[in-house]
KOLMIRO-27243 format. One record per residue (C-alpha): y, z, x. Coordinates in steps of 0.2 Angstrom, whole numbers, plus 5000, padded with zeros to 4 digits. Example, Ala and Ser with C-alpha at 12.3 -4.5 7.8 and 13.67 -1.06 7.14 Angstrom:
BEGIN
497850395062/499550365068/
% end
This chain:
BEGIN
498050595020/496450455021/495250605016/496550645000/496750454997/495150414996/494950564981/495450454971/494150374966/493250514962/494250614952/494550504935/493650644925/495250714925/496650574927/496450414922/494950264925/495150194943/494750004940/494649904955/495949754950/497649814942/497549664928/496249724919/497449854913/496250004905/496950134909/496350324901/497650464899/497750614906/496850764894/498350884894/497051014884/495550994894/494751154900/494551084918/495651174929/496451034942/496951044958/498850984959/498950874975/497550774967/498850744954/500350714964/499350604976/498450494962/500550474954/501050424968/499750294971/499750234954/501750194956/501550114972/500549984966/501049954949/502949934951/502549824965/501249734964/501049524957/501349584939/502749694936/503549644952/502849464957/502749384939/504149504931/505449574940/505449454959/505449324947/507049394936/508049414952/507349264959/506849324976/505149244972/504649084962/502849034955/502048874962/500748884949/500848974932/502648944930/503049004915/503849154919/505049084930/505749024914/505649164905/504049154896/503049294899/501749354897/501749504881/500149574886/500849614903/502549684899/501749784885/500449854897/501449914909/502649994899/500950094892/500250124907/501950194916/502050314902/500150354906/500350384925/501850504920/500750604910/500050664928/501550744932/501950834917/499950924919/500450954938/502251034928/500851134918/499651194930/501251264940/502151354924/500551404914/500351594917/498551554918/498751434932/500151454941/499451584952/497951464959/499251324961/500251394971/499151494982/498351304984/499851174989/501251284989/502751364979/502751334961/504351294961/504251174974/502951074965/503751054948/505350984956/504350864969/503750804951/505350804941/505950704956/504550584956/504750554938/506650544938/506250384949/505150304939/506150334922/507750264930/506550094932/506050104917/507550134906/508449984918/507049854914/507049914894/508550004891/508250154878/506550204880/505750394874/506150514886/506350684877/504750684865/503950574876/502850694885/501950784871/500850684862/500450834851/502050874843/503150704846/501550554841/503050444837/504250494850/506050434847/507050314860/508350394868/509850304870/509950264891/511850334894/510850524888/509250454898/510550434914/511650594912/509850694909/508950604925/510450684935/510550854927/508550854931/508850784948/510050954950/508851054943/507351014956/508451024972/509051214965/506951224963/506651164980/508051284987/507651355004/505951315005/505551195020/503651175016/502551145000/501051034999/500051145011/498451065004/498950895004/499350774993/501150714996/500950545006/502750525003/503450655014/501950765019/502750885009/504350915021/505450985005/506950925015/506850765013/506350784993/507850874992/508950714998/507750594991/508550684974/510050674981/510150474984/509150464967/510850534960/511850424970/511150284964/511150334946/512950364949/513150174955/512350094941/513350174928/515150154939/515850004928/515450084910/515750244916/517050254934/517650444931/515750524928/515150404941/516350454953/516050634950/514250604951/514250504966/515250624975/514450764971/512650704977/513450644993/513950814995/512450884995/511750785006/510850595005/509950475017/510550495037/509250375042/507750275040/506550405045/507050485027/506550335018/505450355001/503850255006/501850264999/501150205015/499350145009/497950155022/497349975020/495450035021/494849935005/495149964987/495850064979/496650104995/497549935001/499349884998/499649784978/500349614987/498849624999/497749654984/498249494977/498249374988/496549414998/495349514986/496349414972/496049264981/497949214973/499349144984/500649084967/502049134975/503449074986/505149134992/506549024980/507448904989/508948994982/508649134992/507949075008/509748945010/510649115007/509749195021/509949015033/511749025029/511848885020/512748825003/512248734987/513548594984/512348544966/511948704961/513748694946/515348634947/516248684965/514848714969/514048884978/514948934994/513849075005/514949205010/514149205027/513949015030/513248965047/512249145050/510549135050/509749295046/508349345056/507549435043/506649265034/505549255048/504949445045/505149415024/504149225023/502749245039/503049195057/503949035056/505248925062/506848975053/507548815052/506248735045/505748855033/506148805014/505848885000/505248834982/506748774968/506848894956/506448894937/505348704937/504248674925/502348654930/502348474930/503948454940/503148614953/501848504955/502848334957/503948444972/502348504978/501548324981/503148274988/503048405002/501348425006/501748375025/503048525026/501848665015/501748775028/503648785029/503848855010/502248955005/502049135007/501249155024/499449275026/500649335040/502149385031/502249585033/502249595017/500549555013/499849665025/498549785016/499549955023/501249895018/502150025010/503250034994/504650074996/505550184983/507150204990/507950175006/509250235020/510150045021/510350065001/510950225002/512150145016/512749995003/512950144990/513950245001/515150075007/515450044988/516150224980/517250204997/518150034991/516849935002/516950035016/516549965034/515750065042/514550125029/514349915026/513949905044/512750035044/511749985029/511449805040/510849865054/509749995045/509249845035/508549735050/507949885060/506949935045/506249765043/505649765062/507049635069/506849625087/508249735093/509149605104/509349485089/510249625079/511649665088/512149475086/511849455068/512549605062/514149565073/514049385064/514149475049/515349595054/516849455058/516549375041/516849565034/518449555045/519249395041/518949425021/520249475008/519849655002/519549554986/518149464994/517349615001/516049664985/515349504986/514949545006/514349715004/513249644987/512449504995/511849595010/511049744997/510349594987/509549515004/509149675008/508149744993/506449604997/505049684989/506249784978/506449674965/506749784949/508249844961/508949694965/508849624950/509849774940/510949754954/511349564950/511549604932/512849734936/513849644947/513549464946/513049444964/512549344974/513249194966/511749084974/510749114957/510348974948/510749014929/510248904912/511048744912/511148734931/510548624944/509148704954/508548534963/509848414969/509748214975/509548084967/508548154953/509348334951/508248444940/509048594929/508648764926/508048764906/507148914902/506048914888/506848994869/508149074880/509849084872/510749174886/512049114898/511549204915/509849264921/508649374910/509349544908/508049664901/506149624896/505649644877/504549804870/502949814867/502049744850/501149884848/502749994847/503149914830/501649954823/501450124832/503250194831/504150074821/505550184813/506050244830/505750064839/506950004826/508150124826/508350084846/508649894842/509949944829/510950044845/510749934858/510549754851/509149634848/507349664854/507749484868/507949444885/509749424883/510249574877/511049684888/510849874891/511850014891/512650014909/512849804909/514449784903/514749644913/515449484905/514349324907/515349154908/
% end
């Protein structure tokens, strides 16, 4: 896997410039019509990559989506946290996403092409096998896509030569399309056990078995999203794909495990904060008093009440860096730059207690990004069963033996959490099972926030108008040109969609509402207070 990792920065005469700091956003599409024939587990290993680090590295995750979910606050630059952002981020990454896709669909090609298929597959593997490890891959990347802008093209997206104007398709046919494909590549993948005999998949080392329930929970969590605008197809869906077999454990967990020898070949978080020589970001301290078990008496009226007051979650130390958990704090959320740097001055004494540690696993240059988990799967599987127990029980304790908790403090927290589950009304159990997903998904970010947005938890998210700082001089939450009553729920298109594909831009805006941060998507039917 090192020697086919390190092809990629050798290989951009047929995919895309390899530049050595994601910002400088230059990205070159794949030629679809050049003569060049391509080996397909270059391809596959390259999209792989390219996903790893773009949807989780200080852009797209730290500036966009941590930030939107509010694992993560800025204690420089702090626009963002108030829901200024930057256009030319947004519009590149919704370019470039498109761009990397564009790698599958020639590894789709060089696998259906009569002229190619033959050499493909006597290279990495069954044709078939191929074509729906990169239908599954780009199932996953359009489902985060179409959650962070709603209708997006899809179906005339991936051929420049007859669609140059693609049209948005609504997200409810995006969705029921994503899982018909999802289908479609496990009935590929069929029997076989094996593919990827060259290399190439540093996902699951070609082991088709787990591809097939990587789909499987794909479907599932399609399912789940759609289950308060939809409940009958999203039942039927989510039954269905746990049928035919989802995560068992962790050891079938979707992860790009970067090697961490040097660019391009290091982790995105690690890429910022040593080669970037940036360290912006904290945990909030919204999140960091959930995982201490405390509540917010300023935050609004009544106040905020945490479900599992009292328990302190031994994953902080392992999410912040190696500190003491009780005197970790974290970073108010949504402060302007002046008042950042006011709080900042003020707790200069204590700043090793709420930066982002060097230590934090997290910023290790081989941590992996994950693209979809066991515990999820587990907090899936506990909600289409009424907020099941044991499935809720399960998801914790994959969660913390995941995130490398020390296996004697497990059994304690999790039987903590358990007694809370126990002595709460049925009607208090979505916020239980919510909370724990939302602690859960660190580093997920785009997931965790689609997640708030469809359920409204946890309720330890300060909204406009509230009081993210208390005392004697409370400061509130006032995001900038914002007209919504809860957190951001979509990010805007790109400008250069306007000018580019305007009549179909448009005609996306008159189905799903204005082109804003407040506007909400297809499956977020939710009502704000």
């Amino acid at each position: 896997m090192k020697t086919l990792l390190k092809y990629i920065g050798i290989i951009a005469f047929t995919m895309f410039a390899l530049v050595g700091c994601e910002k400088d956003f230059d990205e070159i599409n794949t030629n679809p019509n050049s003569p060049d024939v391509t080996q397909s587990q270059f391809l596959l290993t390259y999209a792989q990559r390219q996903f790893a680090f773009a949807l989780y590295d200080t852009w797209f995750s730290g500036r966009m989506t941590a930030l939107a979910c509010q694992h993560w606050s800025q204690r420089n630059y702090t626009d963002e946290d108030r829901y200024t952002f930057r256009t030319n981020v947004t519009n590149n990454y919704f370019r470039n996403l498109y761009f990397y896709l564009m790698n599958l669909q020639e590894l789709i090609r060089l696998n259906t092409d009569e002229a190619t298929k033959q050499d493909a597959e006597d290279i990495s593997g069954p044709n078939d096998a191929q074509i729906a490890t990169a239908m599954i891959l780009r199932a996953f990347v359009i489902q985060v896509m179409t959650d962070t802008w709603g209708d997006i093209p899809y179906s005339q997206a991936f051929d420049p030569n007859q669609y140059a104007t693609p049209e948005y398709d609504p997200q409810q046919a995006i969705y029921s399309r994503l899982l018909d494909e999802l289908q479609e590549a496990v009935a590929l993948i069929g029997t076989t056990t094996r593919a990827w005999n060259s290399g190439g998949d540093v996902i699951y080392g070609g082991d088709m078995t787990k591809w097939v329930k990587f789909a499987n929970s794909l479907r599932l969590r399609l399912a789940v999203r759609m289950n308060r605008v939809n409940p009958t197809g999203a039942a039927d869906a989510a039954n269905a794909a746990i049928a035919a077999g989802v995560f068992e454990s962790n050891d079938d967990n979707a992860v790009f495990n970067f090697i961490g020898d040097g660019a391009p070949n290091h982790a995105p978080i690690y890429d910022a904060f040593f080669p970037g020589a940036r360290n912006d970001f904290s945990p909030t301290k919204q999140y960091v008093n959930l995982m201490k078990g405390m509540d917010d008496p300023d935050i609004r009226d009544g106040g905020y009440t945490n479900p599992f007051n009292g328990i302190v979650d031994p994953r902080l130390a392992i999410y912040r860096g190696p500190a003491n958990d009780e005197n970790t704090i974290g970073i108010p959320y949504g402060m302007n730059d002046a008042q950042m740097k006011s709080y900042v001055n003020a707790n200069l004494d204590v700043i090793i207690n709420y930066w982002l540690s060097p230590l934090a696993v997290i910023v290790e240059p081989s941590y992996g990004s994950t693209f979809l988990d066991y515990p999820t799967v587990c907090f899936m599987m506990s909600e289409v069963n009424n907020w099941n127990r044991a499935s809720f029980e399960d998801g914790v304790r994959a969660s913390c033996e995941m995130w490398g908790v020390p296996a004697a403090d497990i059994t304690p927290y999790v039987s903590s959490v358990m007694a809370v589950y126990d002595a709460a009304p049925e009607s208090a159990r979505e916020e239980l099972v919510m909370t724990q997903k939302y602690i859960h998904l660190y580093t997920q970010s785009n997931e965790a926030w689609a997640e708030y947005r469809r359920t409204g938890f946890p309720k330890s998210l300060v909204k406009p108008g509230e009081v993210t700082l208390g005392g004697d001089n409370p400061i509130t939450f006032s995001p900038d040109n914002y007209n919504g009553h809860d957190i951001v729920t979509r990010f805007t298109y790109p400008n250069s969609e306007y000018t580019l594909n305007g009549a179909n831009i448009q005609a996306a805006i008159d189905r799903q509402g204005d082109d804003s941060y407040d506007t909400q998507i297809w499956w977020d039917v939710r009502v704000r207070d």
